[in-house]
C-alpha positions as CSV (number, residue, x, y, z in Angstrom):
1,X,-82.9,-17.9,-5.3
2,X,-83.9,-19.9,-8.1
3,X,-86.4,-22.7,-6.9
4,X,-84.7,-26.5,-8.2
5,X,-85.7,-30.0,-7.7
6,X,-83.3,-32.7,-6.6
7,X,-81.4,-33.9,-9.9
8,X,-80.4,-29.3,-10.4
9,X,-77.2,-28.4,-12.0
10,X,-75.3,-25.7,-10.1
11,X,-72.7,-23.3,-12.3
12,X,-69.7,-21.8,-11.0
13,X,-68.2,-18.9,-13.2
14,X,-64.8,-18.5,-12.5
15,X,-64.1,-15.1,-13.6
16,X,-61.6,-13.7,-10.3
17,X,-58.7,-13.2,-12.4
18,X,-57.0,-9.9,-13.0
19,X,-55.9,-10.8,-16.3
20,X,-52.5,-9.8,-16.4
21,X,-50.9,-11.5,-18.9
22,X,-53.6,-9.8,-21.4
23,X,-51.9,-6.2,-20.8
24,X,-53.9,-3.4,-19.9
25,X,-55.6,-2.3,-16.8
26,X,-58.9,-3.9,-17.7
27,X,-59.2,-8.1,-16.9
28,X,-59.8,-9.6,-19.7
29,X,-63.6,-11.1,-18.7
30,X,-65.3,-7.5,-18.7
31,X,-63.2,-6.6,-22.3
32,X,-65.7,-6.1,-24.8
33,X,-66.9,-8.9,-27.6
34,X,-68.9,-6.7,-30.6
35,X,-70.0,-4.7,-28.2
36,X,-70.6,-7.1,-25.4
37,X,-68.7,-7.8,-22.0
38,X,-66.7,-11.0,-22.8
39,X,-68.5,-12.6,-19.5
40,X,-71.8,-11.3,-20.5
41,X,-71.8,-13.7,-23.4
42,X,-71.0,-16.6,-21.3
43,X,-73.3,-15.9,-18.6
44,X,-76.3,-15.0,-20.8
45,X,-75.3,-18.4,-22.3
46,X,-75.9,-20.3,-19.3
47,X,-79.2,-18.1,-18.4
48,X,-80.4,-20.0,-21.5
49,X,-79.1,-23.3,-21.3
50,X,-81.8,-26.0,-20.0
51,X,-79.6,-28.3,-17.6
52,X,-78.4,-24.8,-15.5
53,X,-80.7,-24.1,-12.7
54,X,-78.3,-21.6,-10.5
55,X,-75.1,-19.7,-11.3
56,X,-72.7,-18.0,-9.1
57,X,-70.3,-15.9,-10.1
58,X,-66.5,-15.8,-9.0
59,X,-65.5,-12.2,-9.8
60,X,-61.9,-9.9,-8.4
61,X,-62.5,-8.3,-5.1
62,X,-62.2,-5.3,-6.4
63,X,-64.7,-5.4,-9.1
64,X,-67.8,-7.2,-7.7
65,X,-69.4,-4.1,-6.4
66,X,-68.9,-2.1,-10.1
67,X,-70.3,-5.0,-11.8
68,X,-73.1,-5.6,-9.5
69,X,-73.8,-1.6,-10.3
70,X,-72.6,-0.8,-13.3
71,X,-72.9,-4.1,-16.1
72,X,-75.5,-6.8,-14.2
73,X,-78.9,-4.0,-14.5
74,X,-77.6,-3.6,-18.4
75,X,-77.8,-7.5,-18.6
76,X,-80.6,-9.5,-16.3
77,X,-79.7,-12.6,-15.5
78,X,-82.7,-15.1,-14.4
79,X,-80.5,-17.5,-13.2
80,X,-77.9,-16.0,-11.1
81,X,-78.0,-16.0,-7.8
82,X,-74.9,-15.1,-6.1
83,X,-71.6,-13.0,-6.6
84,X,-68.5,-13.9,-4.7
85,X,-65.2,-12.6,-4.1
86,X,-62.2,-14.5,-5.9
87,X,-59.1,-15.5,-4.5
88,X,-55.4,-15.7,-4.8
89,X,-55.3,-18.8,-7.2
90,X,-57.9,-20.3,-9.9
91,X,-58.0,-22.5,-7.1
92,X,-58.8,-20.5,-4.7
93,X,-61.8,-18.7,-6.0
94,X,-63.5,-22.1,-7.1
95,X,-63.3,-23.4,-3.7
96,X,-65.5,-19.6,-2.7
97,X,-67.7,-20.4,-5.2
98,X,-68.1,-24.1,-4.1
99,X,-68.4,-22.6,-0.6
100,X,-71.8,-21.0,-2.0
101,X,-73.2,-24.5,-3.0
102,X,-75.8,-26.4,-0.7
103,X,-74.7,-30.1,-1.9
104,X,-78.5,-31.0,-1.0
105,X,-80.2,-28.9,-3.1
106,X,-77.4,-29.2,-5.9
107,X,-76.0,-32.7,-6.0
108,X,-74.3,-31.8,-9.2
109,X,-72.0,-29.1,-9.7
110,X,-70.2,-27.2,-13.4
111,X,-67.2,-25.4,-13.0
112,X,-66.8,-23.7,-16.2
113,X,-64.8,-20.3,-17.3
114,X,-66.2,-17.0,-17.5
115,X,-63.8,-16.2,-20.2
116,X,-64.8,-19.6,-22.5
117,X,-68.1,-17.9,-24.0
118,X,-68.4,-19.7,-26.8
119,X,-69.3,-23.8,-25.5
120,X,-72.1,-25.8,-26.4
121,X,-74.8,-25.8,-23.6
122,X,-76.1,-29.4,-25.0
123,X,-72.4,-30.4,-23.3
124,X,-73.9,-29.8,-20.0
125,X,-77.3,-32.0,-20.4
126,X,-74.5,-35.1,-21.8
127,X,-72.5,-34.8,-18.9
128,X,-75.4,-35.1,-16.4
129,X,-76.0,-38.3,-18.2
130,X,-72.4,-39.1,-17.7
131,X,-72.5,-38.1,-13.7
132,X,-75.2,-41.2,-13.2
133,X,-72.6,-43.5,-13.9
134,X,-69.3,-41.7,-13.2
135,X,-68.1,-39.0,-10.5
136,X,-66.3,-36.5,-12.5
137,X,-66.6,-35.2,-16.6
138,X,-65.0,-32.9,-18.4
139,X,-65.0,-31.7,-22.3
140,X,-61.6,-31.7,-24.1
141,X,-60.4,-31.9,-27.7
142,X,-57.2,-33.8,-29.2
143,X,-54.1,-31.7,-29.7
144,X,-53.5,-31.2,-33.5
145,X,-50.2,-30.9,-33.2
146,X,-47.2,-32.7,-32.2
147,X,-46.9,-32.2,-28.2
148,X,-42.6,-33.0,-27.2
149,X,-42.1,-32.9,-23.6
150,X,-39.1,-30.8,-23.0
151,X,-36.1,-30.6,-20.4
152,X,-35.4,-28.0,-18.4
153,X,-32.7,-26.7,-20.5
154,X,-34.9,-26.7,-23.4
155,X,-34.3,-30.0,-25.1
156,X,-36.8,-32.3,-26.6
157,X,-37.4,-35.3,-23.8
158,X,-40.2,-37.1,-25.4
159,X,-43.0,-37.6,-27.7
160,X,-45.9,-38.4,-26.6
161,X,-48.6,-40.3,-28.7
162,X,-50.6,-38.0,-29.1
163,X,-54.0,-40.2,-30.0
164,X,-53.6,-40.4,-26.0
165,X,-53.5,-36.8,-25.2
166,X,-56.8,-34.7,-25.1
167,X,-56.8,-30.9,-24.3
168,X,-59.1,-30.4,-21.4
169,X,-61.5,-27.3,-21.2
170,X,-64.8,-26.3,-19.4
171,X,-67.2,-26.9,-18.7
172,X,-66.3,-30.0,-15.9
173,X,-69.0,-31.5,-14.2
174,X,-69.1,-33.6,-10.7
175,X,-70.4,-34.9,-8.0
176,X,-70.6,-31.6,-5.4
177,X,-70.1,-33.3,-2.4
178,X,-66.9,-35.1,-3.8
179,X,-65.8,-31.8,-5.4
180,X,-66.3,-30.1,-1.7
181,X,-64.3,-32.3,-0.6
182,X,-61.6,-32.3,-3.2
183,X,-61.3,-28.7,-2.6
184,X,-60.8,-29.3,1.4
185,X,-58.2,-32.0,1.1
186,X,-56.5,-29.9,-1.5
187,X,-56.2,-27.2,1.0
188,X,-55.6,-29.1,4.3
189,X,-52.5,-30.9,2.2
190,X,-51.4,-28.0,0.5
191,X,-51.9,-29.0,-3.4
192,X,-51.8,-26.6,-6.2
193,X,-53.3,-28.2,-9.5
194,X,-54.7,-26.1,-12.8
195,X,-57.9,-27.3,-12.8
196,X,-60.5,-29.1,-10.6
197,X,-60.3,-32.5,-13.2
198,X,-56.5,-32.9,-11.7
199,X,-58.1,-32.6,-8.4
200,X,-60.1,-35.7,-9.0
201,X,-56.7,-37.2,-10.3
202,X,-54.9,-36.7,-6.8
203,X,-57.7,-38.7,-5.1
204,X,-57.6,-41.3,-8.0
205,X,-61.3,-40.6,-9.0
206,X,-61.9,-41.2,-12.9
207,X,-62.6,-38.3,-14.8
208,X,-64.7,-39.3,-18.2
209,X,-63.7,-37.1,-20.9
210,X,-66.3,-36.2,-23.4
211,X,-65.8,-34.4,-27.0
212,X,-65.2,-30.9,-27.4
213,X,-64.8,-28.2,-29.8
214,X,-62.1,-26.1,-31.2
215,X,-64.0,-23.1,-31.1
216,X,-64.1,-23.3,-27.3
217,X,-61.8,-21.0,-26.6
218,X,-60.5,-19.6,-23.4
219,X,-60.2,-15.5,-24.1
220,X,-56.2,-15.3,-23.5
221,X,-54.6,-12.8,-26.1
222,X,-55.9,-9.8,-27.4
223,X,-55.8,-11.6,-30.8
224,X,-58.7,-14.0,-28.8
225,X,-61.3,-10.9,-29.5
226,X,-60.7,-10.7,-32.8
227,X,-61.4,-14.5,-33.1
228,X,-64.2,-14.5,-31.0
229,X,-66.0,-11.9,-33.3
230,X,-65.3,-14.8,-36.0
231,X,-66.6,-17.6,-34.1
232,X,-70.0,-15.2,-33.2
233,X,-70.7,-14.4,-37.2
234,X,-70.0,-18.3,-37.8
235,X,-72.8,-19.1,-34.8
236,X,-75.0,-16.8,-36.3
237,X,-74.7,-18.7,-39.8
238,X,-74.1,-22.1,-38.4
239,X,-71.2,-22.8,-39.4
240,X,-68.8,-23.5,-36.1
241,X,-70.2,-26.8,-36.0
242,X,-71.3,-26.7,-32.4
């Protein structure tokens, strides 16, 4: 384990999904990216990013021994430390992951994506500025289009203004003992939320949002790859202005 001092910065990579809405019988996070797994990049990411002292990795139950064997000697990793089992919901396999986290050797805890390779590590020193003054931080950009909120039979509702709407990605940041404890209310009381930000919203905690980037994508579609291999060339010019 990777010795820390008091102020360390615990990462959780979510990467337990299957990845079935992507098609094929290989989840999406171990897909290749020019010629790398898709988690590889965002792991090796984090390896290097200053505020990270510790990772552990959230990977499907059925793949955490092959990786272990197969991709991690390929790809050393200083910094991570554990591999755990995901569960049934996004949920689910954040709260195993937080299980993994000693709250007094990490007061502060990222929850980020391990299918989002392409986010600014710098993001992760701001928001450890943010957590001395506020509980709970995550990165988001503002919705270029026009968002309508729609009916159930498929009518336009509303339209909301959309200089008050933000698209919310990863990395988020807290507080690891309130994000412990987020995680145990949420499953003594039975909620279901998307992301560990609208956990903070049920227990009316204040989540600061900080800029983003559009070039933070979340690997979803096929057509993701192809984009990503853009977004890498751009890095490698400097051009994707992150």
């Amino acid at each position: 384990m990777t010795p820390c001092d008091p102020a360390s910065l615990c990462v959780i990579v979510v990467a337990g999904g299957s990845g079935r809405r992507f098609g094929g019988n290989t989840p999406k996070q171990f897909l290749e990216l020019a010629g790398v797994p898709v988690l590889i990049h965002t792991l090796k990411r984090l390896d290097a990013a200053r505020a990270a002292v510790r990772m552990i990795l959230v990977l499907p139950r059925d793949k955490r021994d092959w990786f272990e064997r197969e991709i991690l000697p390929a790809y050393p990793l200083e910094k991570l430390s554990d591999t755990v089992p995901g569960g049934d919901t996004r949920q689910a396999s954040v709260a195993n992951g937080l299980s993994r986290v000693d709250a007094g050797r990490f007061p502060f805890v990222a929850v980020h994506d391990g299918v989002r390779p392409f986010f600014n590590p710098r993001w992760l020193e701001a928001g450890l500025e943010v957590l001395e003054k506020f509980p709970a931080v995550a990165v988001g950009i503002p919705p270029v289009d026009t968002v309508k909120r729609v009916s159930g039979r498929g009518f336009v509702a509303a339209t909301p203004r959309r200089d008050s709407l933000v698209m919310i990605q990863t990395p988020q940041m807290f507080h690891t003992r309130l994000l412990q404890e987020a995680h145990e209310r949420a499953r003594r009381e039975g909620w279901a939320v998307s992301d560990d930000a609208a956990l903070m919203e049920r227990m009316g905690i204040p989540v600061k949002v900080l800029p983003g980037n559009r070039w933070n994508i979340k690997i979803t579609e096929p057509a993701d790859l192809k984009i990503g291999e853009v977004i890498l060339r751009l890095e490698k010019e400097g051009g994707n202005g992150s």
